[in-house]
Each structure stands twice: as structure tokens, then as C-alpha cells.
C-alpha positions as CSV (number, residue, x, y, z in Angstrom):
1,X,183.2,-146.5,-29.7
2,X,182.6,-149.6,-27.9
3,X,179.4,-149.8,-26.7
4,X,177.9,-151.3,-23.0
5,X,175.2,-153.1,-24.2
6,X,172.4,-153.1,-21.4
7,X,173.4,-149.3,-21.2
8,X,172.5,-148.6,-24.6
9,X,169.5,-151.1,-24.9
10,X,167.9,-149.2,-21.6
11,X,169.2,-146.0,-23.0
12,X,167.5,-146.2,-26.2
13,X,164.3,-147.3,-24.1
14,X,164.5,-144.2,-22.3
15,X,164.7,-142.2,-24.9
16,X,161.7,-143.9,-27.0
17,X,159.6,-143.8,-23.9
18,X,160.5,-140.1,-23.5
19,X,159.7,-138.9,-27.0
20,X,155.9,-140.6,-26.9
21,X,155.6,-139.1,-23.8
22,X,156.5,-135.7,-25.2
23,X,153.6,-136.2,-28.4
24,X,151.0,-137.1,-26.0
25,X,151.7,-134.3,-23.4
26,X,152.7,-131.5,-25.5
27,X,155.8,-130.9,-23.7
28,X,159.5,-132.1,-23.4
29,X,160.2,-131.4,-19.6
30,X,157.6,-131.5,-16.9
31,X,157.3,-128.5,-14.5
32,X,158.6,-129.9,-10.8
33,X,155.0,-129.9,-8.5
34,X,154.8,-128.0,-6.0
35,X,153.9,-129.7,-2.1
36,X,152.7,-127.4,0.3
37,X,155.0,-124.2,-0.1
38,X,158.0,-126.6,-1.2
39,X,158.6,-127.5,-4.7
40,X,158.8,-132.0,-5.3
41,X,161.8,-133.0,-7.0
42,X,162.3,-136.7,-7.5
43,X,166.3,-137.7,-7.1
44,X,167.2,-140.7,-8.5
45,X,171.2,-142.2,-6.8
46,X,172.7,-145.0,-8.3
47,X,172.9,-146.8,-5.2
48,X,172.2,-145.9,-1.4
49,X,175.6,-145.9,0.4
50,X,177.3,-144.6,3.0
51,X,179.8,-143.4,0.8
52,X,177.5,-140.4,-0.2
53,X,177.4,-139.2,3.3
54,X,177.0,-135.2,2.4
55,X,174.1,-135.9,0.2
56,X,172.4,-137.7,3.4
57,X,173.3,-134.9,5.7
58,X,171.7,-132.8,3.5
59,X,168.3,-134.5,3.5
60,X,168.5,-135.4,7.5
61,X,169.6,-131.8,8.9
62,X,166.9,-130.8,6.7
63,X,168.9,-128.7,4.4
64,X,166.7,-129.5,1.2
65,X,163.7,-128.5,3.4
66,X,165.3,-125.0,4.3
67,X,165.6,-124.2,0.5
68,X,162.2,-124.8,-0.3
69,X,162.6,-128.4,-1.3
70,X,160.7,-131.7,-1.0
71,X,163.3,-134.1,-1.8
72,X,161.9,-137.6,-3.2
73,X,164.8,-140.0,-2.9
74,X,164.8,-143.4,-5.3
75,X,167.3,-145.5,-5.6
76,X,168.4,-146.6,-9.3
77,X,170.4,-149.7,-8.8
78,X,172.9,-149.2,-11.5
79,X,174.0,-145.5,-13.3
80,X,172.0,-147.1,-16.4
81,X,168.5,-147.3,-15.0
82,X,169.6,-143.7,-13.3
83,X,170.2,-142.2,-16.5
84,X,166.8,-144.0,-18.0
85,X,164.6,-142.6,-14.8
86,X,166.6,-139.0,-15.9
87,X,165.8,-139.2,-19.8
88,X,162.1,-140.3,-19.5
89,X,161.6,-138.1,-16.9
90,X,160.3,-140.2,-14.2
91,X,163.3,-137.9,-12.1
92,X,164.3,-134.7,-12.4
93,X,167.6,-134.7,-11.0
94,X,169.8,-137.9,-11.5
95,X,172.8,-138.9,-9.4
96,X,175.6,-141.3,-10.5
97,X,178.9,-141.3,-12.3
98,X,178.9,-138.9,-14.6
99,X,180.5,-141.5,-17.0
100,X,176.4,-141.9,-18.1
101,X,176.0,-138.7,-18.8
102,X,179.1,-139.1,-21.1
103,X,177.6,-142.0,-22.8
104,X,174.1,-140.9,-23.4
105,X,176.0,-137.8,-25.2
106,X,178.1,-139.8,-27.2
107,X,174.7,-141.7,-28.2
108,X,173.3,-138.5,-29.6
109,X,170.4,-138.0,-26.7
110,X,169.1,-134.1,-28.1
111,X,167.9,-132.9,-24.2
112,X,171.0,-134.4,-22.9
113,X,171.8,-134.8,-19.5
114,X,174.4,-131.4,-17.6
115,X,176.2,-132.5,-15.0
116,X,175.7,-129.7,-12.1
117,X,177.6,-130.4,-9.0
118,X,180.2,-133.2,-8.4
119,X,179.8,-134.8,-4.5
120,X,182.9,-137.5,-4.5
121,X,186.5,-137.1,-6.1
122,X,187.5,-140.3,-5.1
123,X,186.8,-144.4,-6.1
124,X,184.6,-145.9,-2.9
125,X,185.6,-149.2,-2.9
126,X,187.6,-151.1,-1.8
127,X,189.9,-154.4,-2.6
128,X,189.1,-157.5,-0.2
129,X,190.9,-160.7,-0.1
130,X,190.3,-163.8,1.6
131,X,193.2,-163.7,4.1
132,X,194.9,-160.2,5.6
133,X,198.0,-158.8,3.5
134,X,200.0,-156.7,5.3
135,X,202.3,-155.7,2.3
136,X,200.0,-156.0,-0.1
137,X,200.7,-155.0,-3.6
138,X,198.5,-154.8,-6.8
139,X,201.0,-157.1,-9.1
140,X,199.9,-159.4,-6.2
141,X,196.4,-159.7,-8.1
142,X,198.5,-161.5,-12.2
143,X,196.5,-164.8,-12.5
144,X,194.0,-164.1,-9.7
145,X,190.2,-164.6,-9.4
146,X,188.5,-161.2,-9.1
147,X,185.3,-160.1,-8.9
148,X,184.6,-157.3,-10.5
149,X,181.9,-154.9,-11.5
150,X,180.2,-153.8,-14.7
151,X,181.5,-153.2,-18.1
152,X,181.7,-149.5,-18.6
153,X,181.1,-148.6,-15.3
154,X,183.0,-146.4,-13.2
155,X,183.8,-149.5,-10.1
156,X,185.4,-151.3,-12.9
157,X,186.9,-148.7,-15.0
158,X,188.8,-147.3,-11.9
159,X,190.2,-151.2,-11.1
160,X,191.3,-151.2,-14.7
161,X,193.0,-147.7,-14.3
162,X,195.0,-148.8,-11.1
163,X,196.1,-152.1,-12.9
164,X,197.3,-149.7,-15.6
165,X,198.9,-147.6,-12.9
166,X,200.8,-150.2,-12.0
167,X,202.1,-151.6,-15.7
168,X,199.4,-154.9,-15.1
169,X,197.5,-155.5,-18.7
170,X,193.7,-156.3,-17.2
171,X,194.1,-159.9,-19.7
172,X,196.7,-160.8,-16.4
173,X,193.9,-161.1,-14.1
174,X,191.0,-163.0,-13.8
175,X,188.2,-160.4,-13.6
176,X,184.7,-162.3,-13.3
177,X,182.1,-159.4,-14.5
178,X,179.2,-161.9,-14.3
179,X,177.3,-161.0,-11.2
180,X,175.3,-158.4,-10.5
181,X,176.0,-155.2,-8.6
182,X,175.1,-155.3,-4.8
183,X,175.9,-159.7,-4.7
184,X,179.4,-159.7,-5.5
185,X,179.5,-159.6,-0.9
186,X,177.7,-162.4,-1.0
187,X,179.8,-164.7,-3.9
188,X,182.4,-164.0,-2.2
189,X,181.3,-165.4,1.0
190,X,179.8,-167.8,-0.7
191,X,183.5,-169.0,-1.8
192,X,183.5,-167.4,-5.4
193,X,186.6,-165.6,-6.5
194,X,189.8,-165.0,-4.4
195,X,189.8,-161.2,-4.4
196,X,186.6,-159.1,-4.8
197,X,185.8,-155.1,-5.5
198,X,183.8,-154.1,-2.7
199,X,181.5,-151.0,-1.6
200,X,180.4,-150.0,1.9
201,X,178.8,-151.6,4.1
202,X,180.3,-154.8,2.0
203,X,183.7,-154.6,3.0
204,X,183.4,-154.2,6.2
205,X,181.0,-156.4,6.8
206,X,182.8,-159.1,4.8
207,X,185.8,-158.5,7.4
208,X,183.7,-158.4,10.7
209,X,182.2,-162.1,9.2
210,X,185.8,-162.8,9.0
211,X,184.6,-163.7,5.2
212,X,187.5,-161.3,3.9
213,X,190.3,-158.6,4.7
214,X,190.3,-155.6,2.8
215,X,193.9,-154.9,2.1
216,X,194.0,-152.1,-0.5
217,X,191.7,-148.9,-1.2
218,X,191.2,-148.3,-4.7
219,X,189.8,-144.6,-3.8
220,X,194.1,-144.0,-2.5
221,X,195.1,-145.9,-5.7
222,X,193.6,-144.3,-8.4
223,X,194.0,-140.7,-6.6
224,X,191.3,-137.7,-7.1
225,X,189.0,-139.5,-9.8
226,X,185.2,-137.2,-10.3
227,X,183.4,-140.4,-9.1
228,X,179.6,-139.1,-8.9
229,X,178.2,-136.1,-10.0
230,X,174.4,-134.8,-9.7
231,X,173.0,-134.4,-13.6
232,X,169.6,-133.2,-15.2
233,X,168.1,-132.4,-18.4
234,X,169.6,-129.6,-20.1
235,X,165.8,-128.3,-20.6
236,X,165.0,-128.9,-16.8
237,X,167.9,-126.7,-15.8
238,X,166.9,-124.1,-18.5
239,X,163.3,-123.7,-16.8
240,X,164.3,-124.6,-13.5
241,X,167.6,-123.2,-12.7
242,X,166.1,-121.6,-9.2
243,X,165.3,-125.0,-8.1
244,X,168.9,-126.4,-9.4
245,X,170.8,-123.4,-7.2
246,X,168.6,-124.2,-4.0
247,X,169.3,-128.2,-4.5
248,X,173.3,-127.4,-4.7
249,X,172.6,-125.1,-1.7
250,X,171.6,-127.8,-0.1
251,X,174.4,-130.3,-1.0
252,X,177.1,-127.4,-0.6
253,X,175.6,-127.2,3.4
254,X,175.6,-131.1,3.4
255,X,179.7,-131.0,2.1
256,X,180.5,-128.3,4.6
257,X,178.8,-130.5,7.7
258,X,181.1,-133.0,6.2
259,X,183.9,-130.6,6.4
260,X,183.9,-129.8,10.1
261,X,182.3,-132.3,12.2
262,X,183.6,-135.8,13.1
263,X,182.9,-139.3,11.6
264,X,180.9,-140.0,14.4
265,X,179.1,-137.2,13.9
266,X,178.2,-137.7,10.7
267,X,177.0,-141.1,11.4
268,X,174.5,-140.2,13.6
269,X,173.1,-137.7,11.3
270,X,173.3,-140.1,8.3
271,X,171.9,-142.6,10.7
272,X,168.1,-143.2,9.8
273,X,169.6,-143.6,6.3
274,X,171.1,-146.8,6.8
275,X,168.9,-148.1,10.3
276,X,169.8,-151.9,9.1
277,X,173.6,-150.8,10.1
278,X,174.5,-150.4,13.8
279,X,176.6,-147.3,14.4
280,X,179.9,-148.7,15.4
281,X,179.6,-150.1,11.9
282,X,178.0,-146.9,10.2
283,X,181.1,-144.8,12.3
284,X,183.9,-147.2,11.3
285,X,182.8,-146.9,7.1
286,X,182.3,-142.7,7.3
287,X,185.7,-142.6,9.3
288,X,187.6,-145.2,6.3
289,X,185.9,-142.6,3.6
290,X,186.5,-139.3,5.6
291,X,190.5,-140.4,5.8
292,X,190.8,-141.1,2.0
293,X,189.4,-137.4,1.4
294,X,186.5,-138.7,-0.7
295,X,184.5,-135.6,-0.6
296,X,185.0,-132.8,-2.3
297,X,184.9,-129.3,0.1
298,X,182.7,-127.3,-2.8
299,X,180.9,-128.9,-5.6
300,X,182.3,-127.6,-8.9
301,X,183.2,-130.4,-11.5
302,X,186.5,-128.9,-12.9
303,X,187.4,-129.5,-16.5
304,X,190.7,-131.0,-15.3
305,X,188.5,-133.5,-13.7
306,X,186.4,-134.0,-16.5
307,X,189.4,-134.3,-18.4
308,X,190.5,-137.0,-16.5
309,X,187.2,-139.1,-16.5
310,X,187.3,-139.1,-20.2
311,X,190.8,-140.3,-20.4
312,X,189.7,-143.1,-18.2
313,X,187.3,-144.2,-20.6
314,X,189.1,-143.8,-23.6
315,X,191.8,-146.1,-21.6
316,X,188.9,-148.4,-21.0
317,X,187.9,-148.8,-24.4
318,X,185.0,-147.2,-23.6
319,X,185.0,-143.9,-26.1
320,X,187.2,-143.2,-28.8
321,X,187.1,-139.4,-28.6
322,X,186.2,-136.8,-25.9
323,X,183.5,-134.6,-25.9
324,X,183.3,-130.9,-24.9
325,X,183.4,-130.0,-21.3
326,X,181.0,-127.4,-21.8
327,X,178.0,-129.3,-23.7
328,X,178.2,-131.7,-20.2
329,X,178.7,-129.5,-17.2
330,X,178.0,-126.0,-15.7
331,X,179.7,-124.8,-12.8
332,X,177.8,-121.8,-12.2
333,X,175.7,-123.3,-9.7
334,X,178.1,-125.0,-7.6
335,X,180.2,-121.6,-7.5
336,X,177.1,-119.3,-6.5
337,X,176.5,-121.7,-3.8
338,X,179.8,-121.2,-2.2
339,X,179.5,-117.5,-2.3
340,X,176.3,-118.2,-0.2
């Protein structure tokens, strides 16, 4: 298997830091505290982005709250430092592309991470050039500067996969990997590259700069792809599994807010999320992601999906054999939630 370097090295961290912890304590998962009459859970996302709208919705309508929850919200910057906040159990319930969870397995990670409940089923960014193309098309991109994302990581596995789609070798572009997640926006207006992977707010803001077009959505390209999911500790889920149900509870209300209001909406209740982003803005970037069908109506991670994520790394290089649905994923709370 070819390994991502950084992932592994913090990976391994993780898992050293975890084990001491676990001789001096006694114990291989902490019990969640309680706060007042709600029980603390830390979530750790891989980023904060408008793309996980539901998951907002959840924690502004005060869905968590309702299920006896006190949600703790820390941003990871990067599924790798996610999954090391999950394994040493600085969080309890990690959130990311489930890609990590993969990886950790592969690495042979004993309390290994479950993925629970999926939120997005399709690729969030989006492909931005330097000048509009009306007819754009992705062989457009053979000899091309792009800016791409991380090795192993689900932004740059999915660009691989849609070159692939489209019978382009990934050696035919010019994919820079160098820079680090969250300043690609800001190479490229700085004059790097002359095509660049974007999130939201990025690409939007990139075209109301007049920095860059975006002229293809890689979340329409690639089709339904299990983008994030929301993991923990197979031993946290064995003790806690009443506090796993009420968090899906909460994400399933969160999905079905999605599901029947508007964009605009959603963008007021996802607002004090994101209050550097004025709400045209915030309303233009939840309407883009609610047209693409980039959340899922329930929250069960189907094994054709899982399926389908392996085979993406496997294309990528990334694993050289898949691993059993079951070791990496229940359903059974995002179907009881459902039934709720």
C-alpha cells in the first residue's frame, strides 16, 4: 500500500500518545462528561464549511441541545489531525472523509475508528479557472497548471477519479500538491497556477474578486461519491451507543431541515456559523451545493458507497486491497433515527 506520509507519521503519534495515555489512566476510552443535565461531546470536522450545512443546522436550531447534548465543535484542519484528535481521544466523535478511517484500519489501529452516519454523497469543490469557459470540458485541463490538494485525500482523489472518467492519465496535467489546504484561494490570486480545486467560500469569492471563474463542479463530475462521514472509536460506541443515537438524531433533524426549507433559509440558520460571510454570499454557496444534491436525505453509509470509496483509492494508489464494510461502519444508528 502506498502510504501518505504526514498521515501515517501523525497517525502513529496518535496512537503512541493514546496507548500512554491508557497505562497512566487505567482506561482505553474516557466516559463523555456530563454539563448540567446534557452530556459534553467534543466533535472534531475536518474543516468549517458551508458545505456541511445540515451538521450546522443541527447545532443552531438547537437540535444537539434537544437530545441531551452539549456539542463542543473543533475544527481539525486536515482529516489527518481529525483522525489524530479521534485516536488519542482528545474527541469523541470525529468528522471527515471516511477515507481516514480506511487508512488508520489498514495501519492496524486495535480501537479503530466506525464510521456511523455519512452527511455528504457528493465532492464540494469546485474547478476555477482564470477566465470564464462556457463550454468547458475536462481534456481542456492536458498540460495545465493545477492546483491541487493533498496526497491521499479525498479533494484530490476525486480530481484524479474525474480525469480517469474522462480517459486523462493525471501524468497529463500539471497538478501542484505543494500548498497547504485552505491557501490554494489565495495562490491563485496571487497568480500561481492556471486552474485551481476550490471549496466554499473560495470559489466564490475568487469569482466575485474577479480573481477566477469557476467553470466545472467536480461534486456533478464524479456523481454520488460518500464524501464525509461522522466516525468514533469502536470502544466509544460500545459504551456510549445512547449518546451516538441522540448525536445522529440530531444530524438526521439537521438533514431533514435541509430537505424542505430553502437555500435562503438555511443560510440564515447556518448564519452565526460563518458571520465573516455576508448572506448574499452565504445564500449563493448553500443554493450551488443544494442544486448538486450534496446531502444525503437519511444518514446511512451504504456498502455500495463504501464500495465505491475503496475503489477510489485503490485507483489512487492509495490501498491495494479493500477492507470489510462491516469492521468500518454500522448503520444501525442512522436507520433508528429515521424511524424516529
Amino acid at each position: 500500500m502506498k502510504k501518505e506520509k504526514k498521515f501515517i507519521a501523525l497517525l502513529l503519534s496518535a496512537v503512541m500518545l493514546f496507548s500512554m495515555t491508557a497505562l497512566l489512566t487505567g482506561c482505553g476510552s474516557k466516559e463523555p462528561a456530563a454539563t448540567g443535565d446534557k452530556t459534553h461531546v467534543v466533535l472534531n470536522e475536518v474543516a468549517h464549511s458551508i458545505f456541511y450545512a445540515p451538521m450546522y443546522v443541527a447545532i443552531e436550531e438547537n437540535y444537539f441541545a434537544e437530545e441531551g447534548l452539549d456539542v463542543e465543535l473543533v475544527t481539525g484542519y486536515g482529516a489527518d489531525k481529525t483522525m489524530t484528535a479521534l485516536l488519542s481521544g482528545e474527541a469523541d466523535i470525529g468528522f471527515m472523509g471516511a477515507e481516514a478511517t480506511i487508512y488508520s484500519y489498514a495501519e492496524g489501529v486495535e480501537d479503530s475508528a466506525v464510521n456511523f452516519a455519512q452527511l455528504t454523497q457528493r465532492a464540494g469543490n469546485f474547478l476555477v479557472a482564470r477566465e470564464p469557459i462556457d463550454d468547458f470540458s475536462w481534456d481542456m485541463l492536458k498540460g495545465k497548471d493545477v492546483l491541487g490538494g493533498r496526497a491521499g485525500g479525498m479533494p484530490e482523489m476525486v480530481f484524479e477519479y474525474i480525469l480517469s472518467m474522462n480517459n486523462i492519465d493525471k501524468s497529463e496535467v500539471n497538478i501542484d500538491q505543494s500548498i497547504d489546504f485552505g491557501s490554494t484561494a489565495a495562490a491563485f490570486s496571487g497568480g500561481q497556477g492556471e486552474f485551481t480545486v476550490e471549496f466554499e467560500p473560495h470559489a466564490t469569492s475568487l469569482e466575485l474578486k474577479g480573481d477566477g471563474y469557476v467553470v466545472a463542479s467536480l461534486g456533478e463530475a464524479s456523481g454520488y461519491v460518500p464524501y464525509t462521514s461522522f466516525s468514533a472509536k469502536k470502544s466509544y460506541i460500545e459504551k456510549n451507543p445512547e449518546v451516538i443515537q441522540a448525536f445522529t438524531n440530531a444530524l438526521q433533524k439537521g438533514m431533514e431541515y435541509c430537505s424542505s426549507h430553502t437555500s435562503k433559509e438555511i443560510a440564515e440558520a447556518i448564519s452565526p456559523q460563518f458571520p465573516e460571510t455576508d448572506m448574499e454570499t452565504l445564500e449563493i454557496i448553500v443554493e450551488r451545493y443544494a442544486e448538486q444534491d450534496t446531502w444525503k436525505t437519511d444518514l446511512a453509509f451504504e456498502k455500495e458507497s463504501f464500495d465505491l470509496l475503496q475503489n477510489i483509492l485503490m485507483d489512487a494508489g492509495e490501498l491495494e486491497t479493500g477492507f470489510p464494510y462491516e469492521e468500518l461502519v454500522t448503520t444501525d444508528f442512522a436507520k433508528k433515527a429515521v424511524s424516529q
